[in-house]
C-alpha positions in Angstrom: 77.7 57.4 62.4 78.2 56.5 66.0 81.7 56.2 67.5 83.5 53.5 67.6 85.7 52.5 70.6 89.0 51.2 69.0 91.1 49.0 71.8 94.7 49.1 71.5 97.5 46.8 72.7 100.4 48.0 73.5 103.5 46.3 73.2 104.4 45.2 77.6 107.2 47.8 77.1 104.8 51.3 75.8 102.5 49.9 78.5 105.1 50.4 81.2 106.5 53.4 80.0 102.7 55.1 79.7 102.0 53.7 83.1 105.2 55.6 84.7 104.3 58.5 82.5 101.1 59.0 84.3 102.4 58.4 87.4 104.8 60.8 86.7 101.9 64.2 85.7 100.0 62.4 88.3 102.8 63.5 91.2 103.5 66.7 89.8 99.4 67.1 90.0 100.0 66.3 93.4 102.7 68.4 94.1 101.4 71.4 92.9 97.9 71.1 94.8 100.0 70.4 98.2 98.3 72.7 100.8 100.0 75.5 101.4 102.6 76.0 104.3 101.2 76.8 107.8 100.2 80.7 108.5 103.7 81.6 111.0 101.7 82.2 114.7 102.5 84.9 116.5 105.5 83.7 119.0 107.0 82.0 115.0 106.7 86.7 114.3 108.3 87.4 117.7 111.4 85.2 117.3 111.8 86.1 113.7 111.7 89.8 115.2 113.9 88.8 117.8 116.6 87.0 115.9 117.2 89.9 114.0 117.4 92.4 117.0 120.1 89.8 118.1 122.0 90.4 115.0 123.4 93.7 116.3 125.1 92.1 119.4 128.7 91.9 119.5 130.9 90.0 122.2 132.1 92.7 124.8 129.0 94.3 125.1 126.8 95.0 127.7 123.5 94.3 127.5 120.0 95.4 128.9 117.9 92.9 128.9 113.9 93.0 128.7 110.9 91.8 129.9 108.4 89.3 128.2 107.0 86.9 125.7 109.0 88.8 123.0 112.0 89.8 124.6 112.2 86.0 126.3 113.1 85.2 122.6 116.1 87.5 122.4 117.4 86.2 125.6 117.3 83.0 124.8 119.0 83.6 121.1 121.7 85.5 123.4 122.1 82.5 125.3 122.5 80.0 122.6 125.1 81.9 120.9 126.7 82.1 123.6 126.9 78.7 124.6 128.0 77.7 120.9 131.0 80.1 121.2 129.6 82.6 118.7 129.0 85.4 121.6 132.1 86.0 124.0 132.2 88.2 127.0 128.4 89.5 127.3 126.8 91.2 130.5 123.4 91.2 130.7 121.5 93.7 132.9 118.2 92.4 133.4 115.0 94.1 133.2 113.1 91.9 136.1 113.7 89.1 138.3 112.1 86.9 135.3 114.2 88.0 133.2 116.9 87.5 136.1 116.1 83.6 136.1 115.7 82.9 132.5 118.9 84.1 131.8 120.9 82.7 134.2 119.3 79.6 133.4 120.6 79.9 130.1 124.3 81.1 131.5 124.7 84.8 131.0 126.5 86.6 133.1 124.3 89.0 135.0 125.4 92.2 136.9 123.1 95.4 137.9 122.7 99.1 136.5 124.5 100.4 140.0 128.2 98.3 138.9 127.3 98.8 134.4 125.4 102.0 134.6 126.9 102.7 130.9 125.0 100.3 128.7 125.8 99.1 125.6 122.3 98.0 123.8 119.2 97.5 125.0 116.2 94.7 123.2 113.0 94.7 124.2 109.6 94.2 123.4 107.0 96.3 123.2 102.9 96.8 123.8 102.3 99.5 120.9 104.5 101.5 118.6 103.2 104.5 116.9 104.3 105.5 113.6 107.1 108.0 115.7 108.6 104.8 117.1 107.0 106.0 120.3 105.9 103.0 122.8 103.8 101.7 125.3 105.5 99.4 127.5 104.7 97.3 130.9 102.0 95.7 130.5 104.3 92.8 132.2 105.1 94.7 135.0 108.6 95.8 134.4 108.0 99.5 133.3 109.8 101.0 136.0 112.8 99.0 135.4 112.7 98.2 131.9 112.6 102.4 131.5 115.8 102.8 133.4 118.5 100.3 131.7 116.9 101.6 128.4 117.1 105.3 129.1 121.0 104.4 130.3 121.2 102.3 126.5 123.7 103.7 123.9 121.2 102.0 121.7 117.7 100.5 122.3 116.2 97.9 119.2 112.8 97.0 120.0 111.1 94.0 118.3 107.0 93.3 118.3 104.8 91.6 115.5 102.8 93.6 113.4 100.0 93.9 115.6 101.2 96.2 118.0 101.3 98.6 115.9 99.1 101.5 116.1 98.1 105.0 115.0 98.2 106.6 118.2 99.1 105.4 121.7 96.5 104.1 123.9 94.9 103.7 120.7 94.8 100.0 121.3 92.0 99.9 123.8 94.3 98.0 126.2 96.2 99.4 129.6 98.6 101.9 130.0 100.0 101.2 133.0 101.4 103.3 135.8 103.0 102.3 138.8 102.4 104.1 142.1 103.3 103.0 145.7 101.2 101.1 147.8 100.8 104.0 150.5 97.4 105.9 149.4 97.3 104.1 146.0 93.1 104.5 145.5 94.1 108.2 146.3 96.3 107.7 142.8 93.9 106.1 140.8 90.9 108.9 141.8 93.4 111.7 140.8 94.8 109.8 137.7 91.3 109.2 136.5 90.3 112.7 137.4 93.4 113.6 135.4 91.5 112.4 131.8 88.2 112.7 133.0 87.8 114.9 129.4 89.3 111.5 127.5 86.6 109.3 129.5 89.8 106.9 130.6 88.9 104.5 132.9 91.9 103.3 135.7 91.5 99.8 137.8 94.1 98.8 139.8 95.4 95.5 138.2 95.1 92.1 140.2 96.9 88.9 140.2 94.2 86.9 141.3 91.8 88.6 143.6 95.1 90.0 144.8 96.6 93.0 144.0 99.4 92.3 141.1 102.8 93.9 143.3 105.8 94.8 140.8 109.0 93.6 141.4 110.0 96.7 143.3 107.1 96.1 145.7 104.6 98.8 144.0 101.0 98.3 142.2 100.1 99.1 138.9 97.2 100.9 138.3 96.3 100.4 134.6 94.8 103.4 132.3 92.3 102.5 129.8 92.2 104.7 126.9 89.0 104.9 124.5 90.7 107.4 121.8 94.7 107.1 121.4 96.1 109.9 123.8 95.8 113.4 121.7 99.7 114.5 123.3 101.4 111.6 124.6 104.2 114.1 126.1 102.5 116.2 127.8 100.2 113.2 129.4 103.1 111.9 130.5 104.6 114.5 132.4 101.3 115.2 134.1 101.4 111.7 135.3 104.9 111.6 136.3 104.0 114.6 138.3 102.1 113.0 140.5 103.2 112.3 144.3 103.2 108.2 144.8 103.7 108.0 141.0 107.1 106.0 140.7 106.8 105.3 136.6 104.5 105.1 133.8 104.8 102.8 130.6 104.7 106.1 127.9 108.7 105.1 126.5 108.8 108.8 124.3 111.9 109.4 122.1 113.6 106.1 123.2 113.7 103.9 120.8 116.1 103.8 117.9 115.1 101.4 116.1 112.1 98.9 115.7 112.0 95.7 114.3 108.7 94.5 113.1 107.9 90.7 112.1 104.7 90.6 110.0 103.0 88.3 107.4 105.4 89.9 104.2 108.6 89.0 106.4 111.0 91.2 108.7 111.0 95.3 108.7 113.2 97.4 110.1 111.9 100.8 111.3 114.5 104.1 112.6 114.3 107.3 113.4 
């Protein structure tokens, strides 16, 4: 027997009520096929990182503050507390003369390492962190300076997204820079390639332009390029240190003491 279509009137009232009813399953339809929220980009990792770091600040202190993209975060979380009231009587030492002029942009006090050479806490980014909490740092420049208010830190937090984490340092592929004065510099960057000829490093001396890239302490970098992470990041770092016209290097050994790490499961924190 074939079907039969049966047409129903419903009374104006059902009608309306079926009519909301459907619109009603139709929204929660929608609602559950929404897309989902937007993948966090790297700088939304960095300030989660940094926010966190900023957690451990207390008014009185004295602070070092770093250099770049991530630590430009931290600054400027110090500077909006304070300027809400939350932060009272901070000193920031400053890791560069960028760092310098974003934060007294944003009203921090400023002094030097010569008039606070005891420093409260240090926050920072950095360029790798092995699994030892072991870092490569400077890749913006700073090394030399970032390296000395963090070695005079009671406590140093550092705070990177989850990609600069690796294995082994120099495992990355990218520089490991070391800063050298400008007198005999191409003598430096012979003798520091000759230095891990075995490792097959390659060393350029970084530009700014077709310039060379001069450090805020009026030295070049010349950058190391690593093809294997560096087998004994210790000892490769005193062999560069010992280097005439080598003022610093970006290996940050046994520094840290903690590192916080924003990734795509949320915020870690990392200690020795």
């Amino acid at each position: 027997m074939a079907a039969t279509a049966i047409s129903v009137r419903l009374h104006p009232a059902a009608a309306r009520h079926l009519t909301a009813a459907r619109r009603s399953r139709l929204g929660v339809v929608r609602a559950l096929s929404a897309p989902a929220a937007a993948a966090l980009t790297q700088d939304d990792l960095k300030r989660l990182a940094a926010v966190r770091a900023v957690e451990s600040v207390q008014s009185g202190m004295v602070l070092g503050l770093g250099t770049g993209s991530t630590a430009a975060f931290a600054v400027a979380e110090i500077g909006a507390l304070l300027a809400s009231g939350k932060l009272e009587k901070i000193v920031g030492v400053p890791t560069s003369k960028r760092t310098f002029e974003q934060a007294q942009s944003l009203g921090i006090p400023l002094s030097t390492l010569d008039d606070h050479p005891h420093i409260d806490l240090a926050i920072d980014g950095a360029d790798e962190v092995d699994p030892d909490l072991n870092l490569v740092k400077g890749r913006g420049g700073a090394l030399l300076r970032e390296k000395m208010v963090e070695a005079a830190s009671d406590k140093f937090i550092v705070i990177v997204d989850e990609t600069k984490l690796v294995d082994g340092l120099g495992g990355s592929g990218l520089a490991m820079p070391v800063e050298v004065v400008q007198f005999c510099w191409k003598y430096n960057l012979v003798r520091l390639q000759e230095l891990f000829k075995e490792e097959g490093v390659e060393a350029k001396l970084r530009l700014e332009g077709d310039k060379p890239y001069v450090t805020d302490n009026s030295n070049y970098i010349v950058d190391l390029y690593f093809k294997t992470p560096i087998k004994d990041a210790l000892a490769a770092g005193t062999e560069i240190a010992a280097l005439e016209g080598v003022v610093g290097h970006g290996l940050f050994l046994n520094m840290a003491s903690s590192v916080i790490i924003a990734g795509s499961d949320g915020v870690s924190v990392k200690t020795k």
